[in-house]
C-alpha positions as CSV (number, residue, x, y, z in Angstrom):
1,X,149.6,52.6,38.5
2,X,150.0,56.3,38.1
3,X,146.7,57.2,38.1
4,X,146.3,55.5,41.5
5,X,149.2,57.2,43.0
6,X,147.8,60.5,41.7
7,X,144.6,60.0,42.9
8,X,145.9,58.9,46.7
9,X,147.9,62.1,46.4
10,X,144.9,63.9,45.6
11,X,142.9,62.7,48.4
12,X,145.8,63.1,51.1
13,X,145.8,66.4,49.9
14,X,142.0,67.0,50.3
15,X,142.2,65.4,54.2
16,X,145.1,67.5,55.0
17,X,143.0,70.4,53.8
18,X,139.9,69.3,55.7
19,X,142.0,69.0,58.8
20,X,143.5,72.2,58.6
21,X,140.7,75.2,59.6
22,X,142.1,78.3,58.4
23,X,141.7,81.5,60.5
24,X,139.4,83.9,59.2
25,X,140.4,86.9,57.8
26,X,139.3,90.4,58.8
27,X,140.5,93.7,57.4
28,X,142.2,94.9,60.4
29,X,142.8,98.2,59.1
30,X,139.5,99.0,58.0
31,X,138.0,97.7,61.5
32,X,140.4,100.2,63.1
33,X,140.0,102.9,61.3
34,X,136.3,102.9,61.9
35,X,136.2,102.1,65.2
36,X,139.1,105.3,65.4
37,X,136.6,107.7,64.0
38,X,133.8,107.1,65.7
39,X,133.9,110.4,67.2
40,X,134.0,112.7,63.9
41,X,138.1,112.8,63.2
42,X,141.0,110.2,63.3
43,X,142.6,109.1,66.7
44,X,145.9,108.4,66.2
45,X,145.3,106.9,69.9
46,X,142.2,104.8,69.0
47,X,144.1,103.5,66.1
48,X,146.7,102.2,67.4
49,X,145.5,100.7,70.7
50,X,143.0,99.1,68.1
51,X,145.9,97.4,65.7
52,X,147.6,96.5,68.8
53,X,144.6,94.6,70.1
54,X,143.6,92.9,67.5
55,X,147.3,91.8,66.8
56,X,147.5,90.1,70.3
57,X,144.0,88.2,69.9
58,X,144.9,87.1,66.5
59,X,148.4,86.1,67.5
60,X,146.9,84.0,70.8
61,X,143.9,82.1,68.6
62,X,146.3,81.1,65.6
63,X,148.1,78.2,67.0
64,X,145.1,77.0,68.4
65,X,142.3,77.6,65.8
66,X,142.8,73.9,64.6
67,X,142.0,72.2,67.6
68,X,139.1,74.4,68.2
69,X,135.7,72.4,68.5
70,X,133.9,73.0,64.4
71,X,130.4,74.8,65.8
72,X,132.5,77.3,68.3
73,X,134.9,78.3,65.5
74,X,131.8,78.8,63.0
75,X,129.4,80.6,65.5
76,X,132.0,82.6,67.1
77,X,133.5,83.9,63.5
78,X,129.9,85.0,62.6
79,X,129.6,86.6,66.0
80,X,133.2,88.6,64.8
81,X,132.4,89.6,61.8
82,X,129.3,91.3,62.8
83,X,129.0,94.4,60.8
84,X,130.9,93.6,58.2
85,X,134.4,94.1,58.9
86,X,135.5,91.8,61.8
87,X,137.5,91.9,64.8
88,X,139.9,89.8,65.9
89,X,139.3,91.0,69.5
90,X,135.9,89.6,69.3
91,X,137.1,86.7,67.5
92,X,138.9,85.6,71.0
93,X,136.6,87.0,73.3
94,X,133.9,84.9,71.6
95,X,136.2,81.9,72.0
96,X,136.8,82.3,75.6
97,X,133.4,82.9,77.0
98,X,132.7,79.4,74.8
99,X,134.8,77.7,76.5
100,X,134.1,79.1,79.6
101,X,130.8,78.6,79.4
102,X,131.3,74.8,77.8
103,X,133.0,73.8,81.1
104,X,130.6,75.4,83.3
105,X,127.7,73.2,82.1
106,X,129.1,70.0,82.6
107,X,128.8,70.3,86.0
108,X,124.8,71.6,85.6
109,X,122.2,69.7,87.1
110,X,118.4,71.1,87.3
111,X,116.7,71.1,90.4
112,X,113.0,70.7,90.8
């Protein structure tokens, strides 16, 4: 009997995994530090416009990352990370222009 419970324990745990996608995580302050010398020395500007907007896409995507469509999340987090270190800007723009673009070709029809 135990073994039975522990193995539908284990199983609900695997599906609530499955159904939960994680967000992806990107060093932020590596991202923004290169993108803040870009130009030879530190911008304390650059830097901190950077943090800022990478906070505000990654705050807007968390709460719905889950009931993002599989494929966009995949593509679009390979898109991100692009380079190597990953931006959470391009994580949402990414996300956007897919969906964007998802609801534009329903409505497509070819002509001949």
């Amino acid at each position: 009997m135990r073994s039975s419970v522990a193995i539908a324990s284990v199983v609900s745990l695997a599906m609530i995994s499955a159904a939960h996608a994680e967000m992806p995580h990107y060093d932020v302050e590596r991202y923004c530090t290169e993108i803040a010398s870009l130009g030879g020395s530190m911008s304390q500007m650059m830097l901190q416009s950077c943090y800022t907007q990478e906070q505000t896409a990654y705050n807007a995507l968390k709460p719905r990352w889950d009931s993002l469509p599989e494929a966009m999340r995949t593509y679009c987090d390979q898109i991100a990370a692009v380079g190597g270190g990953g931006s959470y800007m391009m994580l949402e723009s990414c996300v956007k222009q897919e969906e964007s673009a998802a609801s534009s070709n329903t409505g497509f029809h070819f002509k001949r």
